[in-house]
N, C-alpha and C positions, 0 to 999 in steps of 0.2 A: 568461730572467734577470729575476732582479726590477728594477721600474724605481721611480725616485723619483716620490714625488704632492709637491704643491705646497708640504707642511707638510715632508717632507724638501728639498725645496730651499730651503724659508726659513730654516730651524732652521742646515744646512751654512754659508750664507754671512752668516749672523748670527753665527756661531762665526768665522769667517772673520774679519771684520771689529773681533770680540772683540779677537781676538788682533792681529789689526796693531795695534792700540792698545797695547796691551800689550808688544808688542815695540819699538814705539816709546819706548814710557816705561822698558823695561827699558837703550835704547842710549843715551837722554839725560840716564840718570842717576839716575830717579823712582826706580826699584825695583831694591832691590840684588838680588843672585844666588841667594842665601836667597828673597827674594819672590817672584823668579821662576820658582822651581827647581816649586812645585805648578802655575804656570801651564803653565809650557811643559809639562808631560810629562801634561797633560790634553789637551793637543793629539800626544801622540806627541812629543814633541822632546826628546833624551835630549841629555847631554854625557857623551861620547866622550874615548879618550885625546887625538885630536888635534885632533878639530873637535867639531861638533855631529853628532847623525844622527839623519836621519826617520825615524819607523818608520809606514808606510802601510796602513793595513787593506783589506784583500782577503777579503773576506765568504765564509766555506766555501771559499776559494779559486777563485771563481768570475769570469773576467773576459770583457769584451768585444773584441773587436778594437780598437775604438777609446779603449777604455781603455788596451791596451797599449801603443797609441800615444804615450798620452799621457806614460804611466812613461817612454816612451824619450825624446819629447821633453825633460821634465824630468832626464835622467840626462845628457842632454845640454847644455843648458841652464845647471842650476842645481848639479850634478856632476862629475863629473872622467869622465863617460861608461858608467857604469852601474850596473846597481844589485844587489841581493844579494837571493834570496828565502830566506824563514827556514823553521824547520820549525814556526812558524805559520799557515802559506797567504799569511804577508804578507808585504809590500818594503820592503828597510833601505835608504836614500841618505846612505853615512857621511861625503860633505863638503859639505852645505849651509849657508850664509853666514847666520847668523840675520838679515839682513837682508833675505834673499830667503825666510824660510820662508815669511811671508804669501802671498806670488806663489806659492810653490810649490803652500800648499791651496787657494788659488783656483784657478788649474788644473785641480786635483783636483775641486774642485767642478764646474767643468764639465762633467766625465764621470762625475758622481755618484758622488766617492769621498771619500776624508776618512781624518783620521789621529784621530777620537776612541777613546777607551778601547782604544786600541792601547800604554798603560803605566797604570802605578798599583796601587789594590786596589781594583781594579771586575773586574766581566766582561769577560775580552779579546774580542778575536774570534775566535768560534765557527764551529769547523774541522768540514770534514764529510769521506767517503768523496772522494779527487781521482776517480775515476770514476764520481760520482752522476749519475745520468740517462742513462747508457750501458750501465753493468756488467752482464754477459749473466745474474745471478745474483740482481739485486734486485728485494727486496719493493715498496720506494716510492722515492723520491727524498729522501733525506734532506736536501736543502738546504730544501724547503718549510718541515720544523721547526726549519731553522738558522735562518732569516731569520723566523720568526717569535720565537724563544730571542732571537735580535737585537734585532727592533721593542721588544722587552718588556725587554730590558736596557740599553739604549740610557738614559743619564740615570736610571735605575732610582736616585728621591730615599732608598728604603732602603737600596741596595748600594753607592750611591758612593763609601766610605769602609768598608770588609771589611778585616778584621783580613789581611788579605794578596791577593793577587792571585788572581784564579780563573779557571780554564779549562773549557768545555765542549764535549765532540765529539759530532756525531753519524752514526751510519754505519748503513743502511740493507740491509748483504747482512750472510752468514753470515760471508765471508769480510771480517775485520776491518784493511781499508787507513787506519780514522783516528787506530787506539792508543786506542783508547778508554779501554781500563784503566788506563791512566796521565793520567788527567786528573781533575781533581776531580768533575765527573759525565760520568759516561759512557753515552750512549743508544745502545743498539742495538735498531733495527726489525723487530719480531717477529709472524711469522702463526701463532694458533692451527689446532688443528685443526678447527673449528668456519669459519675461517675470517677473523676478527676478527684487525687488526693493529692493536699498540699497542708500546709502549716493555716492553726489561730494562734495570734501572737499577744502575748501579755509580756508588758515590762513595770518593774518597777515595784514589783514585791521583796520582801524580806521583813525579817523580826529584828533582833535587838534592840535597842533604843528604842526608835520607831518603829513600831511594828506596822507593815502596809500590806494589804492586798494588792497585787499588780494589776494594771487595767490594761485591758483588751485593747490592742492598737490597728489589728488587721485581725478581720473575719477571714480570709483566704490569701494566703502566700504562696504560691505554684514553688512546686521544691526547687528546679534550677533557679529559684533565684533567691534559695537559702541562706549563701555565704555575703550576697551581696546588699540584702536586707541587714541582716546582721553587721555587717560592714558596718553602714549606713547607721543604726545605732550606738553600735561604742564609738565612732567618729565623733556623732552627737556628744555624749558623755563626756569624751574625753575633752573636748574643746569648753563644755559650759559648765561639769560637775567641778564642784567648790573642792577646793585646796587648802582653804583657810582653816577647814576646821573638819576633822576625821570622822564627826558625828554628824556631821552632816554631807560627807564627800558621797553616799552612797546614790545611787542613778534614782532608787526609790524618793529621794529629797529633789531632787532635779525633777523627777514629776511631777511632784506635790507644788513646786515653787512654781513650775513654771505653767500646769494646766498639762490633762494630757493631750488636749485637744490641739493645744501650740507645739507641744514637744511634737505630736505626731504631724504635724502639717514641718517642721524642720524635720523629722528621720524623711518623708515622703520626698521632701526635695533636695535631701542629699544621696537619696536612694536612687532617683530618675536620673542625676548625675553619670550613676556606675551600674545600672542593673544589667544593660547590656554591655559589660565588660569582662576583663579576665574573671570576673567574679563569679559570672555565668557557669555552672556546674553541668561539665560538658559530661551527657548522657552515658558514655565509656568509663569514667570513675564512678560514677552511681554504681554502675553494674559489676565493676571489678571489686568497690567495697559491698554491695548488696552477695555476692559471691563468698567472700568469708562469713557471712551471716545467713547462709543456707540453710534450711532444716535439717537437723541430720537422720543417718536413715534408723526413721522409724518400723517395728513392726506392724503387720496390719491384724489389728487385735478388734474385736467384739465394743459396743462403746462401755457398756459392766462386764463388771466380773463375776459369777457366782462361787468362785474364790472368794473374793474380795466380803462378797455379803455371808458368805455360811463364817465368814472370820471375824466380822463384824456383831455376828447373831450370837457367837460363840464367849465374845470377851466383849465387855462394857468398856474397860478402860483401852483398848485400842480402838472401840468404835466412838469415842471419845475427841480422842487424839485425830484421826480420820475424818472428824465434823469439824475442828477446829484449826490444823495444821495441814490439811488437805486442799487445794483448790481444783481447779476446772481447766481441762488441759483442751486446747483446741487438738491434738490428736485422740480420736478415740482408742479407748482401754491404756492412757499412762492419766497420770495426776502431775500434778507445782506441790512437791512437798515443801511447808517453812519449820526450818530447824529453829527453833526457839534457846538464843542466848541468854533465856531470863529463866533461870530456875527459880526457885522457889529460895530467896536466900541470897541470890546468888549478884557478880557485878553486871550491869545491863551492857553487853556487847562486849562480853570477853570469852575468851576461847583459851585453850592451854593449848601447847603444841603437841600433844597426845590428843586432844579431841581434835583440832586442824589435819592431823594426821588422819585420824581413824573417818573424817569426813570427806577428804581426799581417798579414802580408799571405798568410801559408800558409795563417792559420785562415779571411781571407775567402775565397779560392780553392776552398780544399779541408774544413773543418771548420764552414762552415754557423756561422761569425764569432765560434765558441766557443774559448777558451782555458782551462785551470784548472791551478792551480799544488799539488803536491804538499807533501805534509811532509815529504817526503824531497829537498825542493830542487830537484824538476825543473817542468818545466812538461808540459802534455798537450793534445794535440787531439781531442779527445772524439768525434768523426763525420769520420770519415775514410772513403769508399770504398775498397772494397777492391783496385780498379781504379786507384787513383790514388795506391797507394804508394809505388811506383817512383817518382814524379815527388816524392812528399813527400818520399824521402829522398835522392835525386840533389839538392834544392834545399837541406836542410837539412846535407849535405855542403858545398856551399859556402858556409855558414856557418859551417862548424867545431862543428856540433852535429847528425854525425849516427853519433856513436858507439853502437855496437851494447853496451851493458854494463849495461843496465836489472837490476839486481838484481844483478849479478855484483861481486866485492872492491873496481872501482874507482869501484864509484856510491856514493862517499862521502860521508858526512852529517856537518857542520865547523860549525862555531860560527866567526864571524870571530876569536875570541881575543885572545890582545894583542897582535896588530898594529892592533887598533879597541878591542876595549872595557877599558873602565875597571875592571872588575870581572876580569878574566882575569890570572891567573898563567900561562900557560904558550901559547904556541905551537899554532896546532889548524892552518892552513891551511899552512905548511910541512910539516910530517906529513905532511897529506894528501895533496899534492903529492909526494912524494918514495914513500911507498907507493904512488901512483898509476901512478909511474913502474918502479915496483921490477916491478910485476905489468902493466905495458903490454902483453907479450907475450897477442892475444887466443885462441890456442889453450890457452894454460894459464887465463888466465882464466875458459873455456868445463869445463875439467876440473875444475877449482875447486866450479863450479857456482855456484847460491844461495846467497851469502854477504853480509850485511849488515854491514858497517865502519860503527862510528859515534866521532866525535871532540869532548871537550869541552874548552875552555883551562881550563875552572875547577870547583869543583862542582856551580855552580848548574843542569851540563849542557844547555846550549841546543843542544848535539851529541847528547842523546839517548843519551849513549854507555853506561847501565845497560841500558839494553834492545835493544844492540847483540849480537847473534853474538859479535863481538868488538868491546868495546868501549874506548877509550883515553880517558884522565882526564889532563890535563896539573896539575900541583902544583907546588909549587915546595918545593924543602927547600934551607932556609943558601944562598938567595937563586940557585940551580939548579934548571932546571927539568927534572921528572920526569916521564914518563908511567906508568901506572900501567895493566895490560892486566885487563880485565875479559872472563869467556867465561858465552855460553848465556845470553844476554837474549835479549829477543824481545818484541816488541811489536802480534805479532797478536793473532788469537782466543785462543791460549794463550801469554797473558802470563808472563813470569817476566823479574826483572832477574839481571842479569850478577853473577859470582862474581869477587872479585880475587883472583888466583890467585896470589900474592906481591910481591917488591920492586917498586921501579920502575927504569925504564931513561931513559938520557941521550937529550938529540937523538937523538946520533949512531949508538943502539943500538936505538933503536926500532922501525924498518923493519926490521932483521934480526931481532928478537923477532916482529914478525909473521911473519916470513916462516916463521920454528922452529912457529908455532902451525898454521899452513895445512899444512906439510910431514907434521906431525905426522898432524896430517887425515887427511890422503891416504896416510899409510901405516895408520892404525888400520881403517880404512871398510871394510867390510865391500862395497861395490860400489859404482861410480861412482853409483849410484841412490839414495846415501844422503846426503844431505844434509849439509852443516857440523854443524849445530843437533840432529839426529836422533844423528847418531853421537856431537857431546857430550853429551847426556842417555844416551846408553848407556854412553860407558866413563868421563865423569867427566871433572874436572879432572886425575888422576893423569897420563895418559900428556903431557900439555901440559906440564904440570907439574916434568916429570922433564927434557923436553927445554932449556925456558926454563932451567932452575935448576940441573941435576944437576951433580955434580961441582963445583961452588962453595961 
């Protein structure tokens, strides 16, 4: 993991100290709410429908043990007990006292974390692959070029004021865990055949309003010239993306208007400007940050376990859990376990600060003191023996997180909605809650298969839910709120967003519209071996379509 040098912990708690000032003067009257409203949300601190809420950066979604500690202490603390992870890699705390946020970053500084450029129109934080440095499939470790994308955005005196907010991912295997194509640049880590690995570059993805797929701008970017490439496009942006109007400031409308074919012939000619410049990523910091991202030392284990199978042969429901919550570790004899935040019931990416704790004490035990939190709300133990799963999911059992449904209908991905935020029309965490329950049953579950549920309360989708399998939109019409069902997004390597496949439905009718969309499924499918996603790109929205709708 990357650690802070001396110049990041001055900079952290000089910000710190910023702000208690600031907060001070904002409670004593100095600075009305107006005045306040750029300070606070420079430091992550939004207003909420009912309180204030932090929003914590989590860098690639990479944490330490004793970072998780810390979330939990603070969830406890300075919270109502815990806290919510986003489909940013980062952590929301929606009831902090703005009198305690100072105490809260401090804190956070002591485990070298912080809530900067975690709101605004700067560079958020840059999300990477949740299984970088384990996945049995990858090129390099793409968090080496998150945390560099970082150092270099971080106060970045040209970007701190972007016609809109910007996002970058970057994912390092074939197989695409970070949504690349839905972000405004999208890096994926590529080996020629020669040998030579470097960046494909995609810009100009994202959902809300407009929902776009990013288009591919460059088939090969040689990494020193990472910073300077990028350079070169928010330059772009920032000089030609619209100002007049917020719905359409985002880079994704700057490519649509302008052709990507023109936008990319201006990044190219303001790229040759500076490629050979300080931008140049001199081979000595590659290797000093590729150096905190070392493998750490693994043992040299057998690639199975016959542990592992006489445990598996033994008990159904942890061989279960093991098919579904288990991945493929490029070290042979560990596993990628994914902790699943979606019980059965339960809010989609929330943790109490007793399970943060007890998961912090899994990863020293057993995961070699790694944690990393997904976009899809869960969290993960990145080195796990394979010997020691039994015990990971017996303990994670009594915590109420050791549900076997990694990818299946109930690993729902929820935007808190309007039961928090200010900006939500509709409901996302009842929903998901009530579908969760609908499909509790885990044999039908396991029939289902691969199914991706994603839910937004508004349009601005921080549920993801265009590039949901199926996706749900809450709205409101004449002051009632609607969901509105979207099919056939998908947010891997082949991107496509979600189709609305007509009206919308009440609270009370939604869970049963889902249920009409899955049953449909499972009678068109051609063989349990054909996935949600496969069989609607084969027979369309029609047969969905006829069952939601027909006869009305």
């Amino acid at each position: 993991m990357y650690r802070y040098d001396q110049f990041d912990h001055d900079f952290v708690n000089q910000r710190v100290a910023q702000f208690r000032d600031q907060i001070a003067r904002r409670l004593n009257g100095e600075l009305t709410e107006d005045e306040f409203k750029p300070l606070r949300l420079q430091n992550g601190l939004y207003l909420q429908l009912h309180a204030y809420m932090l929003r914590v950066a989590i860098p690639y979604g990479t944490l330490s043990s004793d970072q998780l500690r810390k979330l939990a202490y603070i969830a406890r603390r300075y919270d109502k007990g815990y806290g919510h992870f986003t489909t940013r890699q980062n952590i929301q705390y929606n009831w902090p006292k703005l009198v305690d946020v100072a105490d809260i970053l401090q804190d956070l500084a002591e485990v070298e974390m912080h809530a900067i450029q975690t709101s605004g129109n700067c560079i958020r934080n840059v999300t990477a692959d949740h299984f970088a440095g384990a996945a049995a499939e990858e090129i390099e470790d793409p968090r080496i070029y998150a945390e560099i994308i970082r150092q270099w955005s971080t106060l970045h005196p040209e970007f701190a004021f972007l016609p809109r907010k910007f996002k970058i991912a970057v994912t390092g295997a074939a197989e695409d865990r970070a949504a690349i194509q839905v972000h405004d640049i999208g890096l994926a880590l590529v080996r020629t055949d020669d040998g030579r690995v470097g960046f494909t570059v995609y810009v100009g993805g994202g959902q809300g309003r407009t929902p776009m797929v990013a288009k591919k701008i460059r088939d090969f970017l040689p990494k020193e010239h990472l910073l300077s490439y990028l350079e070169a496009i928010l330059r772009v942006y920032n000089q030609y993306g619209r100002r007049d109007n917020k719905y359409k400031a985002r880079i994704k409308i700057l490519v649509h208007e302008t052709g990507a074919e023109e936008l990319t012939r201006q990044i190219e000619a303001e790229w040759e400007d500076i490629r050979d410049s300080v931008y140049t990523l001199p081979q000595t910091e590659v290797d000093k940050i590729t150096d905190y991202f070392a493998p750490p030392t693994f043992e040299l284990l057998p690639e199975t376990s016959v542990t592992l199978d006489v445990q598996t042969s033994a008990n159904t429901s942890f061989a279960t859990w093991v098919q579904r919550n288990v991945d493929n570790h490029k070290q042979p004899g560990y596993g990628i376990v994914t902790i699943s935040l979606k019980g059965i019931g339960e809010v989609p990416g929330d943790a109490t600060d007793s399970q943060m704790e007890a998961i912090a004490d899994l990863a020293d035990d057993y995961s070699l003191s790694e944690i990393r939190v997904s976009h899809e709300q869960n969290l993960i133990l990145p080195h796990v023996r394979l010997d020691d799963l039994y015990s990971v999911w017996e303990k994670l059992n009594e915590i109420g997180l050791g549900t076997p449904n990694a990818g299946l209908i109930t690993d729902i991905i929820a935007c808190p909605g309007m039961d928090y935020c200010a900006l939500a029309n509709a409901r996302s965490i009842p929903v998901a809650q009530d579908i969760s329950n609908r499909f509790s049953d885990l044999k039908r579950q396991k029939d289902i298969g691969d199914l991706k549920l994603k839910i937004s309360g508004c349009i601005n989708a921080c549920g993801h839910h265009h590039v949901g399998h199926i996706g749900i939109l809450g709205v409101d019409r004449k002051n009632e709120e609607l969901y509105q069902i979207t099919l056939g997004g998908s947010a891997d390597e082949n991107t496509s967003i979600g189709k609305i496949v007509g009206q919308g439905f009440s609270a009370d009718q939604i869970t049963d519209a889902v249920e009409k969309v899955v049953d449909t499924y499972l009678d068109v499918r051609e063989s349990p071996a054909e996935s949600f996603l496969d069989t609607y790109r084969r027979v369309g929205e029609a047969p969905f379509k006829e069952r939601l709708y027909g006869g009305t």
